[in-house]
N, CA, C and O atoms as a DFTB+ gen file, in Angstrom:
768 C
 N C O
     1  1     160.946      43.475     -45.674
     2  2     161.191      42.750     -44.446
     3  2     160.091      43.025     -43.423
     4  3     160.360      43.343     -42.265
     5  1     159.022      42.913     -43.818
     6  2     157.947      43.140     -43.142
     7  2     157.751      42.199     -41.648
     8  3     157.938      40.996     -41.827
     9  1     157.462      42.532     -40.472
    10  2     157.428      42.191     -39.070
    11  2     158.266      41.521     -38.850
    12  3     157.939      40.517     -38.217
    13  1     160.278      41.701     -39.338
    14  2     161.047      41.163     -38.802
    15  2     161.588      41.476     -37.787
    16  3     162.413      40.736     -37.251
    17  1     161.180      42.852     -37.212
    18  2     161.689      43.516     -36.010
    19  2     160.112      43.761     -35.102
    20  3     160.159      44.630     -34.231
    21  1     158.865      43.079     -35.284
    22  2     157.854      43.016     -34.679
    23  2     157.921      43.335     -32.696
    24  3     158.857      42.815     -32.089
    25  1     157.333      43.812     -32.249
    26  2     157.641      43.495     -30.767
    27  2     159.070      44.617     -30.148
    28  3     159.216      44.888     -28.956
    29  1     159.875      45.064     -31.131
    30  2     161.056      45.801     -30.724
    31  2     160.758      46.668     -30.628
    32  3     159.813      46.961     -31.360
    33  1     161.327      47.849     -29.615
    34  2     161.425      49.082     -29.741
    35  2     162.913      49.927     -29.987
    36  3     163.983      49.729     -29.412
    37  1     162.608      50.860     -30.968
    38  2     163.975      51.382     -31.204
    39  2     163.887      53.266     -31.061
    40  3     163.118      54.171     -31.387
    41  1     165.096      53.108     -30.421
    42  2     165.102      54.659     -30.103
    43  2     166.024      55.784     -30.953
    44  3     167.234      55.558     -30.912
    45  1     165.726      56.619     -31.493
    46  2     166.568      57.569     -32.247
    47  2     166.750      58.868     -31.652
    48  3     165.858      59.706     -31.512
    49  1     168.321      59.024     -31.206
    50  2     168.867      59.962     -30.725
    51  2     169.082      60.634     -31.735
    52  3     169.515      60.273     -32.830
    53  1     168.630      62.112     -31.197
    54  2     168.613      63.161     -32.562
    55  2     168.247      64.586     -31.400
    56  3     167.796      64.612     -30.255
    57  1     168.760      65.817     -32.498
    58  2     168.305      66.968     -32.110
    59  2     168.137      68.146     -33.590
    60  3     168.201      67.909     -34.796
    61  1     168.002      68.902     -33.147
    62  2     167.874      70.239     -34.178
    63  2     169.357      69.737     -35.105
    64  3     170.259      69.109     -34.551
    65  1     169.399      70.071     -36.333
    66  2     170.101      70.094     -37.386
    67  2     170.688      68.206     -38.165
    68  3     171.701      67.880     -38.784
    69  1     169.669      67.539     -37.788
    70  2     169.815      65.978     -38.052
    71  2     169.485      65.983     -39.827
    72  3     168.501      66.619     -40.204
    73  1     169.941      65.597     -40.373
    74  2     170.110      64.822     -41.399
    75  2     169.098      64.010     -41.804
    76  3     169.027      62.795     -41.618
    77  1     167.771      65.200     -42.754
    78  2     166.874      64.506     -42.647
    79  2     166.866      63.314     -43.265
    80  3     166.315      62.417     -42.626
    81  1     167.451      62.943     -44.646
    82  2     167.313      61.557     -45.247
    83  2     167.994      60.745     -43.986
    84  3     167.108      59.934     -43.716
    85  1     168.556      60.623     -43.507
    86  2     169.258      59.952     -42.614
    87  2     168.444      59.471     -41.420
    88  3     168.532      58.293     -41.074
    89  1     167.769      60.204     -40.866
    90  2     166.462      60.123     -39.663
    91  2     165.311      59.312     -40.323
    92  3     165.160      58.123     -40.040
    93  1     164.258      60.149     -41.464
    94  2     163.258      59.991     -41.673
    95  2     163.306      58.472     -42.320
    96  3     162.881      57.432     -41.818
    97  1     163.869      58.644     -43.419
    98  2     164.579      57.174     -44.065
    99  2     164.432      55.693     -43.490
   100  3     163.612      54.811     -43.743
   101  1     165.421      55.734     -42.705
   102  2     165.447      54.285     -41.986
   103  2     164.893      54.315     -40.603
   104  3     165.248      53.512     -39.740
   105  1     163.807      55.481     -40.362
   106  2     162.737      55.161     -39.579
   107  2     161.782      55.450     -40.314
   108  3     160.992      56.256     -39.821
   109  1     161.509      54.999     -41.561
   110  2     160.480      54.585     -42.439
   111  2     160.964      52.865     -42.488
   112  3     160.297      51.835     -42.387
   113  1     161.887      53.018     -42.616
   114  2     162.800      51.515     -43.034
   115  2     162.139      50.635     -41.706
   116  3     161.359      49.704     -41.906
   117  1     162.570      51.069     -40.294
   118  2     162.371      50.308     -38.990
   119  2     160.629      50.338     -38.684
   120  3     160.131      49.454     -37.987
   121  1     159.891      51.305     -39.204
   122  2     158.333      51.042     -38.803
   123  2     157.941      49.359     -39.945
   124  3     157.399      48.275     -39.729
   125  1     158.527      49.956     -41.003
   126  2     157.833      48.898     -42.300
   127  2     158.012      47.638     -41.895
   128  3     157.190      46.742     -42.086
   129  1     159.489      47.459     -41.104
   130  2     159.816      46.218     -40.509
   131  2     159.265      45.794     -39.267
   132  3     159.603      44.776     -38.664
   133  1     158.197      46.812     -38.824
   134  2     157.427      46.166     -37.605
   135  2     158.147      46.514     -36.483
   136  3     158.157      45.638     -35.618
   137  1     158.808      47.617     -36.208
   138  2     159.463      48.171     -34.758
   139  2     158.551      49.350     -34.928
   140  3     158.170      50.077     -35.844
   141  1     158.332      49.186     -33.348
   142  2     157.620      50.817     -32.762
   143  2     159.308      52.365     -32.393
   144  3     160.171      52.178     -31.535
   145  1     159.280      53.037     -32.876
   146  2     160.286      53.970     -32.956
   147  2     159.633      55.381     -31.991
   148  3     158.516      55.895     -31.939
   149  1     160.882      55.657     -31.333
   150  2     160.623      56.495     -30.459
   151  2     161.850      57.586     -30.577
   152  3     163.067      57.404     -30.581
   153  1     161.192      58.597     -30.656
   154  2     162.463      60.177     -31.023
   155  2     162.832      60.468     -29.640
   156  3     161.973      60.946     -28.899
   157  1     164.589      60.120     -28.992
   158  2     164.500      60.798     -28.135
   159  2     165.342      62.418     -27.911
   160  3     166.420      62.316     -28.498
   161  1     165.260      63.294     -27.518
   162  2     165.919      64.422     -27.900
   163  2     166.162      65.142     -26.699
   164  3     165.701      64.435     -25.803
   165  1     166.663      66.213     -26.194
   166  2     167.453      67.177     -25.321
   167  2     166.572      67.804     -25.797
   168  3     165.888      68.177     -24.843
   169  1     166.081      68.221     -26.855
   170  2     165.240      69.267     -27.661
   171  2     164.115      69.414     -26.450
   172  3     164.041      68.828     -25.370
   173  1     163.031      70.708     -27.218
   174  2     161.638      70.403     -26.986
   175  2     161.002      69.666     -27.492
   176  3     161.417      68.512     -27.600
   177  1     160.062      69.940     -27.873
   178  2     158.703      68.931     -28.234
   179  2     159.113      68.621     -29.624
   180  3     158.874      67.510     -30.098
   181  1     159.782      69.638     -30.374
   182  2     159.928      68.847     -31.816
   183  2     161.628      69.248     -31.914
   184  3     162.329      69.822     -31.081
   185  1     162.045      68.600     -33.536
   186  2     163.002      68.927     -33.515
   187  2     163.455      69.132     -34.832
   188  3     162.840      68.309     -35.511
   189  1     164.290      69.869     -35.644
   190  2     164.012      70.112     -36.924
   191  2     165.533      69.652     -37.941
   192  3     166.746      69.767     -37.767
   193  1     164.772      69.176     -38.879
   194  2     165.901      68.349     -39.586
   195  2     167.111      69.760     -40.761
   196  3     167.005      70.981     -40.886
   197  1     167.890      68.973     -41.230
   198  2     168.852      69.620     -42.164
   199  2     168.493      69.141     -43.228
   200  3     168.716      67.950     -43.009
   201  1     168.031      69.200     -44.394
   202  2     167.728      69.379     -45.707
   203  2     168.904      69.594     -46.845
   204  3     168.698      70.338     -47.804
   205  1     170.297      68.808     -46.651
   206  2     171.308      68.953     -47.527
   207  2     171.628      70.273     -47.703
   208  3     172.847      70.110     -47.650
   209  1     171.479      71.657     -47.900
   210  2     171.863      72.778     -47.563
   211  2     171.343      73.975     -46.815
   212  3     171.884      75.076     -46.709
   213  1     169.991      73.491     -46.223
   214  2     168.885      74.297     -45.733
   215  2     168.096      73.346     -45.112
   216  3     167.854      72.217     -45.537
   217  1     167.551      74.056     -43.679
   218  2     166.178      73.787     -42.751
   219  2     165.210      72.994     -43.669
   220  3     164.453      73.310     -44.587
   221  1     165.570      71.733     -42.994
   222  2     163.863      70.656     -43.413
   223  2     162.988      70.730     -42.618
   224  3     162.821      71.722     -41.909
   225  1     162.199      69.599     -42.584
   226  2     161.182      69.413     -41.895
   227  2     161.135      69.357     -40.175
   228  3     162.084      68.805     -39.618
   229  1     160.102      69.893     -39.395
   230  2     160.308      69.412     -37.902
   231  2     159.331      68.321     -37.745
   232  3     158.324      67.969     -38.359
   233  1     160.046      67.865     -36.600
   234  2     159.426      65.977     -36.499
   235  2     159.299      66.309     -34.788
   236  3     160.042      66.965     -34.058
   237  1     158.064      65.580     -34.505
   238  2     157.708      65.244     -33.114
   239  2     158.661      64.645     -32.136
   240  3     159.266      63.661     -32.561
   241  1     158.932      65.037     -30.883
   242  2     159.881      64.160     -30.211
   243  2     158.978      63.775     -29.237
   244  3     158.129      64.428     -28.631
   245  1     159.465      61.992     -29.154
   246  2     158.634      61.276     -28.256
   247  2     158.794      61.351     -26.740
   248  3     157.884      61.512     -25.927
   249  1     160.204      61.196     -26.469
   250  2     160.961      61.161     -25.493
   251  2     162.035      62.367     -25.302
   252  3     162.984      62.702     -26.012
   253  1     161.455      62.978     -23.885
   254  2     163.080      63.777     -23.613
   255  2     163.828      63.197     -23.334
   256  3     163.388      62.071     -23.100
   257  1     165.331      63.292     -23.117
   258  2     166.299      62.807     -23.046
   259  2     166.812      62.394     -21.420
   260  3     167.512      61.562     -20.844
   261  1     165.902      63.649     -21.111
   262  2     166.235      63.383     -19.245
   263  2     165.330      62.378     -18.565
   264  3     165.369      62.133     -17.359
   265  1     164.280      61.657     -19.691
   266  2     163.681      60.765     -18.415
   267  2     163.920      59.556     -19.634
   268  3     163.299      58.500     -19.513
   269  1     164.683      59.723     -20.605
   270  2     164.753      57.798     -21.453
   271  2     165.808      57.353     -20.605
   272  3     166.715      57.902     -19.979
   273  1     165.446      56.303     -20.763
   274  2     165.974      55.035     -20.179
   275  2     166.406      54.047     -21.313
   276  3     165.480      53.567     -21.967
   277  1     167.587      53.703     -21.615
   278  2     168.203      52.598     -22.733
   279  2     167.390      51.088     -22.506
   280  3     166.871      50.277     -23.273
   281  1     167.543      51.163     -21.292
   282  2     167.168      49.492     -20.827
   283  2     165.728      49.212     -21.293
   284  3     165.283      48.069     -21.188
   285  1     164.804      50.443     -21.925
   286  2     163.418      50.424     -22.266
   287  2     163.677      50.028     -24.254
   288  3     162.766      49.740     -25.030
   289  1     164.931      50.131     -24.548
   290  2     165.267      49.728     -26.118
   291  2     165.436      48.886     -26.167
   292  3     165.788      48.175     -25.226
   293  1     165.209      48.440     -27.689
   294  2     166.103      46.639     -27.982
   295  2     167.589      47.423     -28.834
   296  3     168.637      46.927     -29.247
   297  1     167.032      48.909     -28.832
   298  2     168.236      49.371     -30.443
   299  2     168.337      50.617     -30.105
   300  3     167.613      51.050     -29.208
   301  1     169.416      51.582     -30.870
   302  2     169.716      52.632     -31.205
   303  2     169.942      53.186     -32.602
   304  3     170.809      52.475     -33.110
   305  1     169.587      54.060     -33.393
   306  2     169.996      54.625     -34.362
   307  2     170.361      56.138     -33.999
   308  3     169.689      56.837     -33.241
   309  1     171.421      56.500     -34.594
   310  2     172.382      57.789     -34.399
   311  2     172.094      58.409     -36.254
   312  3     172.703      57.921     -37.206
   313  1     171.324      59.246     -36.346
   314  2     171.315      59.970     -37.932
   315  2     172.423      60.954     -37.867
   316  3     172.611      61.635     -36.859
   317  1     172.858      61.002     -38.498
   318  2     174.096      62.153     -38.923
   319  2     173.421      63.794     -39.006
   320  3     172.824      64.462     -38.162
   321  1     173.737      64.019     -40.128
   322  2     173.984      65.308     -40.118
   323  2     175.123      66.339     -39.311
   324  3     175.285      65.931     -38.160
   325  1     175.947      67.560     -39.616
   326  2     176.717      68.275     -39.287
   327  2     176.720      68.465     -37.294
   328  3     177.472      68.149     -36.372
   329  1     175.545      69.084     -37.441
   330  2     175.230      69.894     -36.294
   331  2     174.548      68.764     -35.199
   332  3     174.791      68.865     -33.996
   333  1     173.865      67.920     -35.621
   334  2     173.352      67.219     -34.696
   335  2     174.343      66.353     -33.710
   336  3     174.363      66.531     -32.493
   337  1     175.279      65.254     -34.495
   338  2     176.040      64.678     -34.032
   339  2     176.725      65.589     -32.722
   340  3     176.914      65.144     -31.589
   341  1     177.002      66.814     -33.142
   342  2     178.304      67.637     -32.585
   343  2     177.882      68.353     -31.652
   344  3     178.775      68.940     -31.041
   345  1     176.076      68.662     -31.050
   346  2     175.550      69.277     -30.035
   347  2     175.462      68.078     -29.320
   348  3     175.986      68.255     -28.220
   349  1     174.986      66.799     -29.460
   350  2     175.199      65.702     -28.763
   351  2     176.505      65.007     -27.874
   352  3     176.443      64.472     -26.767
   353  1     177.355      65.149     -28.500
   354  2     178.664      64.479     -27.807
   355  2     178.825      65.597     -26.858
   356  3     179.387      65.286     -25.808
   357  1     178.459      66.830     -26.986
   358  2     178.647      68.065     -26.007
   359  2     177.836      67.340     -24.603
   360  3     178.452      67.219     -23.544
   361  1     176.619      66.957     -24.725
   362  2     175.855      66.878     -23.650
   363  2     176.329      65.555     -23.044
   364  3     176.563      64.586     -23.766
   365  1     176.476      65.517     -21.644
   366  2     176.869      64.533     -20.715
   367  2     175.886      63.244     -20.832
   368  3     176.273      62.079     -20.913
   369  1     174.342      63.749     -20.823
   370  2     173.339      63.256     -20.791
   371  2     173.023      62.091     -22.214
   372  3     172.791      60.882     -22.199
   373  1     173.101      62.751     -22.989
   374  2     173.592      61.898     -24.788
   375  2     174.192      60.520     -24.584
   376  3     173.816      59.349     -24.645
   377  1     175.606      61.389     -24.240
   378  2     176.664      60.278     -23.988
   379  2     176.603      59.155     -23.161
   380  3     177.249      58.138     -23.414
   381  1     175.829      59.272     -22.135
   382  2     175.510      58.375     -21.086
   383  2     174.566      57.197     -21.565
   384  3     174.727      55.978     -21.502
   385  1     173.137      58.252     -22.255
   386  2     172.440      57.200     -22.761
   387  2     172.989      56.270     -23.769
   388  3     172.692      55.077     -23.812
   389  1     174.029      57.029     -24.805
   390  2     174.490      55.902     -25.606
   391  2     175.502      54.677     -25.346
   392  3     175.620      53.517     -25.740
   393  1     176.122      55.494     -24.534
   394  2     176.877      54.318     -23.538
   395  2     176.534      53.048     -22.800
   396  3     177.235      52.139     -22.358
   397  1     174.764      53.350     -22.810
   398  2     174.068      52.713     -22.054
   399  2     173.860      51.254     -22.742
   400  3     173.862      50.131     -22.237
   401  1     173.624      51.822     -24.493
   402  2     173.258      50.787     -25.359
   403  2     174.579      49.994     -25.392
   404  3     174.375      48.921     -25.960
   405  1     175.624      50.102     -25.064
   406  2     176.965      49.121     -25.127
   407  2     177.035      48.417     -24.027
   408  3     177.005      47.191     -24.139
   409  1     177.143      49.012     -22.730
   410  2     176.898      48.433     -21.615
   411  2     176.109      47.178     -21.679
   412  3     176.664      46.135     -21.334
   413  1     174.402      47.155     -22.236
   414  2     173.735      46.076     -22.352
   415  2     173.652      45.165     -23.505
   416  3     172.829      44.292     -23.780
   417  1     174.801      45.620     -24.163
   418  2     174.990      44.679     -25.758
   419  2     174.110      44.984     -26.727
   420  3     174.014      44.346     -27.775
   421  1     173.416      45.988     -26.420
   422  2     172.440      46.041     -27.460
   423  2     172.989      46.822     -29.080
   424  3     174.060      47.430     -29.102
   425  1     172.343      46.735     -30.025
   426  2     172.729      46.923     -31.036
   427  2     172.507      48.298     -31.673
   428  3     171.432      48.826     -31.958
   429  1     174.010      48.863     -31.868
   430  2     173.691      50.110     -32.784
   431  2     173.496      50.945     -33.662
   432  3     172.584      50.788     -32.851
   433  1     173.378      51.636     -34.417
   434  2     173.158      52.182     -35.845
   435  2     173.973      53.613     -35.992
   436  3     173.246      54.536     -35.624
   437  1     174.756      53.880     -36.253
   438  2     175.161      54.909     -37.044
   439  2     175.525      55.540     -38.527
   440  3     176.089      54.907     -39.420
   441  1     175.195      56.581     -38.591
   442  2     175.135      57.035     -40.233
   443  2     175.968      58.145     -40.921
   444  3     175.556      57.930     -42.061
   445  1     176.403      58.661     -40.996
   446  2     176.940      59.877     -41.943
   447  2     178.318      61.160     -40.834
   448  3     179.384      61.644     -41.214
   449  1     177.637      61.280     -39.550
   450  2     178.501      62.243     -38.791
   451  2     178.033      61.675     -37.450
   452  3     178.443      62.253     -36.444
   453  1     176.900      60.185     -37.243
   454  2     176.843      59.619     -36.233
   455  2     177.960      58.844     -35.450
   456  3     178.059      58.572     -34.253
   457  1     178.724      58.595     -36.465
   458  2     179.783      57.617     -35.488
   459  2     180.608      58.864     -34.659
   460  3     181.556      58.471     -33.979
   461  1     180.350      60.234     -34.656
   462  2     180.627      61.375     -33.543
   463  2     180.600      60.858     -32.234
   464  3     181.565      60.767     -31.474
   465  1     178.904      60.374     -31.918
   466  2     178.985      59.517     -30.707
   467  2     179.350      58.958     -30.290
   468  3     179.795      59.252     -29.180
   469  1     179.486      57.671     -30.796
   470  2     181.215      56.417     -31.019
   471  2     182.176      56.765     -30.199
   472  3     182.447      56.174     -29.154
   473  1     182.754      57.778     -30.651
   474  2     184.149      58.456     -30.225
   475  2     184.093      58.776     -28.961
   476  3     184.913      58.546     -28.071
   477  1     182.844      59.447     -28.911
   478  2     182.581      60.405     -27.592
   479  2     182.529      59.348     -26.312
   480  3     183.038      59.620     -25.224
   481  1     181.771      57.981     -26.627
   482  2     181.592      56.882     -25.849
   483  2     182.948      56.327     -25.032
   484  3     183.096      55.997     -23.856
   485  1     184.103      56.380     -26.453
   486  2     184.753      55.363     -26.198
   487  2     185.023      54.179     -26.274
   488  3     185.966      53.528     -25.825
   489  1     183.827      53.809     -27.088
   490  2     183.183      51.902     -27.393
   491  2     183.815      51.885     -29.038
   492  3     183.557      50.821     -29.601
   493  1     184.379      52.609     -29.657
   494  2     185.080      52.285     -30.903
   495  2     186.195      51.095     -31.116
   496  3     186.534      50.391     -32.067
   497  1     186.620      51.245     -29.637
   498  2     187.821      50.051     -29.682
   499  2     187.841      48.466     -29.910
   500  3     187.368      47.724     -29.049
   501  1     188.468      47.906     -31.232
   502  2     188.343      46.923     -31.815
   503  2     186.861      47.329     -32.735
   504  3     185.926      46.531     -32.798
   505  1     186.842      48.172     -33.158
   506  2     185.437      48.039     -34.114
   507  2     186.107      48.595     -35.276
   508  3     186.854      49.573     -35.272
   509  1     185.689      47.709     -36.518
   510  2     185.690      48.510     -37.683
   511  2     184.169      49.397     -38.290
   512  3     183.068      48.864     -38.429
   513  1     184.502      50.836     -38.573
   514  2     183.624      51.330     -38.973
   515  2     183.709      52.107     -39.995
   516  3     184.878      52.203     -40.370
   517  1     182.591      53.019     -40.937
   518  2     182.882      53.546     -41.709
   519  2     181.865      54.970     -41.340
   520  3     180.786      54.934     -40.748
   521  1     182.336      55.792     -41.704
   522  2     181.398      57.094     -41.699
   523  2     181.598      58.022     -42.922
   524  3     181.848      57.544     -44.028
   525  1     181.441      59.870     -42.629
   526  2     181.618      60.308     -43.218
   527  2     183.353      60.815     -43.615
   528  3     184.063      60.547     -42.647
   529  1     183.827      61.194     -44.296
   530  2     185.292      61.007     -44.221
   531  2     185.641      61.606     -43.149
   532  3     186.113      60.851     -42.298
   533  1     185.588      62.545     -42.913
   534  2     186.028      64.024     -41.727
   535  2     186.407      63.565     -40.512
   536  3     187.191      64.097     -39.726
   537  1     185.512      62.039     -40.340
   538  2     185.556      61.427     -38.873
   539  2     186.765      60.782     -38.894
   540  3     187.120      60.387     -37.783
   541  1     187.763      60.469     -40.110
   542  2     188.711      59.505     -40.013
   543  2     189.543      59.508     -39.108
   544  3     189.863      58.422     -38.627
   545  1     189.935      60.311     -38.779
   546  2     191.108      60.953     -37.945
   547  2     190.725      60.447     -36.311
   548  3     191.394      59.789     -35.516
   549  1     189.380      61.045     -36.194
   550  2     188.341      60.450     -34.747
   551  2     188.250      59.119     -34.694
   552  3     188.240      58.574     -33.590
   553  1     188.209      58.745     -35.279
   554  2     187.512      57.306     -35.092
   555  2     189.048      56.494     -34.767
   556  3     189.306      55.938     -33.699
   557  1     189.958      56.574     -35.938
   558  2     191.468      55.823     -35.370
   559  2     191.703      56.766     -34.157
   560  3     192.406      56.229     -33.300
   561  1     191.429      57.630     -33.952
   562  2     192.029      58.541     -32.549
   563  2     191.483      57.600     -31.425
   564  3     192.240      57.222     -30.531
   565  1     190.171      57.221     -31.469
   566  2     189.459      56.555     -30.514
   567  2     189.779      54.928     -30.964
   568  3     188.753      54.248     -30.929
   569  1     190.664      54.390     -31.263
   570  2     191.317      53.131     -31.388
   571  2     190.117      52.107     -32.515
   572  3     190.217      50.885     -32.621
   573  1     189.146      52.873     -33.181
   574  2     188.557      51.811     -34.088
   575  2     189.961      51.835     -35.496
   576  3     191.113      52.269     -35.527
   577  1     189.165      51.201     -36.383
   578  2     189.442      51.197     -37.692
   579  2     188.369      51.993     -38.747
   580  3     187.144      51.882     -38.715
   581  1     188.939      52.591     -39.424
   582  2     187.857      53.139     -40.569
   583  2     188.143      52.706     -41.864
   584  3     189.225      52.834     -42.436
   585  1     187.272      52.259     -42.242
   586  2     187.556      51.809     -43.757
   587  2     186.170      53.108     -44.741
   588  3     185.217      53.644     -44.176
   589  1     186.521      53.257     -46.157
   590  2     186.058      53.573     -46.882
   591  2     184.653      53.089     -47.619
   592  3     184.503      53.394     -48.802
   593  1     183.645      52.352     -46.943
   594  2     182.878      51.127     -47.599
   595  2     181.767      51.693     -47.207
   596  3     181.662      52.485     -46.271
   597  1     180.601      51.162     -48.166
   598  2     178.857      51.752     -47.968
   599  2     178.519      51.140     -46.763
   600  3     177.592      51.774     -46.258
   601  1     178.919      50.010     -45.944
   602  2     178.095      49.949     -45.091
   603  2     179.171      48.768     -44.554
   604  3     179.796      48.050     -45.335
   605  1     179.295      48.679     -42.898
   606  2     180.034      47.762     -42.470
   607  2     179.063      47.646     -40.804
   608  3     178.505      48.574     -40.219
   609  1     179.153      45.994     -40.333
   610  2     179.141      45.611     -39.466
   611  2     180.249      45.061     -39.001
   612  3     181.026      44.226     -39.464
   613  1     180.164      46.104     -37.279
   614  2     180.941      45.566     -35.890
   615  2     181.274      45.111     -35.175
   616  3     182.198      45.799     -34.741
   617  1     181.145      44.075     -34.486
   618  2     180.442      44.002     -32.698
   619  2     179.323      44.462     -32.069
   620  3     179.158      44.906     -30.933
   621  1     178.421      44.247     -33.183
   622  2     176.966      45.084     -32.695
   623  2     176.629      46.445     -33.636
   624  3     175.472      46.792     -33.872
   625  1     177.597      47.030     -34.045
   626  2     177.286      48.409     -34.888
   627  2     177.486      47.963     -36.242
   628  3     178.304      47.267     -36.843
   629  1     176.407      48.637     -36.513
   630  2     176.313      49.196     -38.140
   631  2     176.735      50.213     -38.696
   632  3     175.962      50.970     -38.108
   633  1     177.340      50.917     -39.369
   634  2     177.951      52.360     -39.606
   635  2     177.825      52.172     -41.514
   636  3     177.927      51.285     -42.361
   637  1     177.521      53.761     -41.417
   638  2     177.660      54.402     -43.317
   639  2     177.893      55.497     -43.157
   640  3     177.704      56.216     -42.176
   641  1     178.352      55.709     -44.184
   642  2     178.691      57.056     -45.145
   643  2     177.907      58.301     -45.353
   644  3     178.260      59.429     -45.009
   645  1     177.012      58.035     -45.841
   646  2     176.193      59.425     -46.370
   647  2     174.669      58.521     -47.169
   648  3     174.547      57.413     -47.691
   649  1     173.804      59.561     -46.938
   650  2     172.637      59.482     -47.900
   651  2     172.610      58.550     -48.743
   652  3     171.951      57.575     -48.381
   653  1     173.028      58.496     -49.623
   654  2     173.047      57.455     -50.681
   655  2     173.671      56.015     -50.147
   656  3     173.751      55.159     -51.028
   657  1     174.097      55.652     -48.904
   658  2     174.473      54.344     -48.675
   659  2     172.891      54.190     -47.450
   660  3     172.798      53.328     -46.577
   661  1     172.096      55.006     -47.674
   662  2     171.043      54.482     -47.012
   663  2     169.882      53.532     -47.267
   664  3     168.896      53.515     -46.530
   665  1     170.104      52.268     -48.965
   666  2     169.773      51.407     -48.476
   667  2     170.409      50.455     -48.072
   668  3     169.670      49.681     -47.464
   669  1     171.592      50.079     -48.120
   670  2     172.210      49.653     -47.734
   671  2     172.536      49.531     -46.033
   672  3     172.809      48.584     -45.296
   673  1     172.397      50.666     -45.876
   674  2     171.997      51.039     -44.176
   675  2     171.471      50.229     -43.394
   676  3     171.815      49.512     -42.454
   677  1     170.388      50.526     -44.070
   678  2     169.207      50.134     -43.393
   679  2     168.620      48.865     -43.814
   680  3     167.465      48.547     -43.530
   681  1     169.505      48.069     -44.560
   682  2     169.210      46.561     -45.033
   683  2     169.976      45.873     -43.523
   684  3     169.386      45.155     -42.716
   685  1     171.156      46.241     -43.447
   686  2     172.058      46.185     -42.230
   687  2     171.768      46.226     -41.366
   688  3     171.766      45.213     -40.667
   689  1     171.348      47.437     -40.899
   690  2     170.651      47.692     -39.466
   691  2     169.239      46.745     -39.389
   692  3     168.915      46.268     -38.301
   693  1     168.655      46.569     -40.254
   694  2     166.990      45.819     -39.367
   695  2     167.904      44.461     -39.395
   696  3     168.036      44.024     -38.252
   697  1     168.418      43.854     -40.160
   698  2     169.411      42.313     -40.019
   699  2     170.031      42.321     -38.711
   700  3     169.842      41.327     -38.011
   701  1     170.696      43.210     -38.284
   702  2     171.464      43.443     -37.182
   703  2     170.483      43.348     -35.877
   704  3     170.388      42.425     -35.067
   705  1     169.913      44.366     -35.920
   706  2     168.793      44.790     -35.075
   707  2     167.660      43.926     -34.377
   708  3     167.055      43.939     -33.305
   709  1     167.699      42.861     -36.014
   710  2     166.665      41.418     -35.910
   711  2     167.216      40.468     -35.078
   712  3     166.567      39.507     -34.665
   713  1     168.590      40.710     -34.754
   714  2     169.448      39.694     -33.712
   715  2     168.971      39.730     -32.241
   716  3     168.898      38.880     -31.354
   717  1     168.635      41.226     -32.343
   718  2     168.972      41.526     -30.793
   719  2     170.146      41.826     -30.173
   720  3     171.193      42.117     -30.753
   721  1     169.984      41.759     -29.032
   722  2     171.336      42.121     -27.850
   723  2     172.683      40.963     -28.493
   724  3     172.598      39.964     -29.207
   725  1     173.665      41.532     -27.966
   726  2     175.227      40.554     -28.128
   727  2     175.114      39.815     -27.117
   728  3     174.614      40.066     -26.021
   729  1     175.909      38.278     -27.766
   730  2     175.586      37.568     -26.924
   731  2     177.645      37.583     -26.559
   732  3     178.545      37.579     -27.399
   733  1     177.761      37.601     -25.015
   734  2     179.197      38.365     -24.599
   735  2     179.893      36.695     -25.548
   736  3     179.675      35.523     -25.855
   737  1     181.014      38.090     -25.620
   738  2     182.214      36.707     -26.163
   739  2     182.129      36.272     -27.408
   740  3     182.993      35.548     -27.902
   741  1     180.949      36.720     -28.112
   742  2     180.795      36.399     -29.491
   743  2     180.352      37.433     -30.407
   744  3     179.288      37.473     -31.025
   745  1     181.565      38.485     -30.411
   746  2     181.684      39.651     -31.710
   747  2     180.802      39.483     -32.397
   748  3     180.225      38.443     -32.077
   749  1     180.182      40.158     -33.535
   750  2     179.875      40.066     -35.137
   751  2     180.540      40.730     -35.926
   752  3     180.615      41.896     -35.538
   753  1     181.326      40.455     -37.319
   754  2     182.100      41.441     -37.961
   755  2     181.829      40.672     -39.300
   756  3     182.143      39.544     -39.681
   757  1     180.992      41.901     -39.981
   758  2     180.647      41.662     -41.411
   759  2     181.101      43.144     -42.025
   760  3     181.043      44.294     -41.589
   761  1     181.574      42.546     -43.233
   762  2     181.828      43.408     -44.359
   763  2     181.116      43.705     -45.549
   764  3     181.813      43.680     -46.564
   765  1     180.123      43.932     -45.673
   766  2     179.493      44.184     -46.850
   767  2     179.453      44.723     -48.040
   768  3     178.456      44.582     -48.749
């Protein structure tokens, strides 16, 4: 899908313990498709991934968290992993920015222990989503639906499972993403 997301910018909220297939992945996926991608983090200057049972790689962060601005995105992607999701919904600052991307309709991405944020927002309601199982309980707590499926579209969100539903992911998300902002009053809800 080469320069179908040309001209966009997309931002990935992430910190220390992210889920590296989950991060690196489908921001390999979003450059190939012609979006400029920007790391934003609470972190310092870098920030270091989870490696399925052990410390991966550290990755550059573009953006701190205290001076991004949502309204500078067309998108969001949320990578999973354990620890990342769960230092995020802690911070006021996180939550705000992601809140930010609903506020302006813009379109979101979550993956594996990302739909954490979701919850934390409050923007789950009327959305069907899918994550990692653990979240089930969260996600109906916060009035979505969870279904069991590799990959489902929302009202703007994309949501998966784990690693292995990451092409699928990320076939989703640049389709999604290629839309742009919601246009009010007119949901999207695909099942894939």
């Amino acid at each position: 899908m080469p320069n179908t997301l040309k001209g966009k910018t997309v931002a990935i909220l992430a910190t220390d313990g992210f889920e590296q297939s989950e991060l690196l992945k489908p921001k390999l996926a979003l450059e190939e498709a012609g979006a400029k991608i920007q790391v934003v983090s609470p972190a310092g200057k870098k920030i270091k991934g989870w490696d399925h049972k052990d410390w991966g790689k550290e990755i550059p962060v573009d953006v701190p968290l205290q001076s991004a601005d949502a309204a500078r995105y067309d998108a969001l992607l949320l990578p999973g992993g354990v620890m990342n999701p769960d230092q995020l919904r802690m911070n006021p600052d996180a939550v705000r920015f992601v809140k930010q991307f609903f506020e302006q309709g813009k379109p979101v991405a979550a993956i594996c222990h990302g739909p954490w944020m979701l919850v934390k927002t409050g923007e789950l309601r009327g959305r069907t989503v899918t994550s990692w199982p653990s979240l089930k309980t969260d996600v109906q707590n916060a009035g979505g639906t969870w279904v069991d499926e590799e990959v489902i579209v929302s009202n703007g969100v994309v949501t998966s499972r784990k690693p292995d539903d990451i092409p699928a992911f990320n076939r989703e998300m640049i389709a999604l993403f290629s839309k742009g902002a919601l246009k009010k009053g007119k949901p999207v809800q695909k099942v894939a």
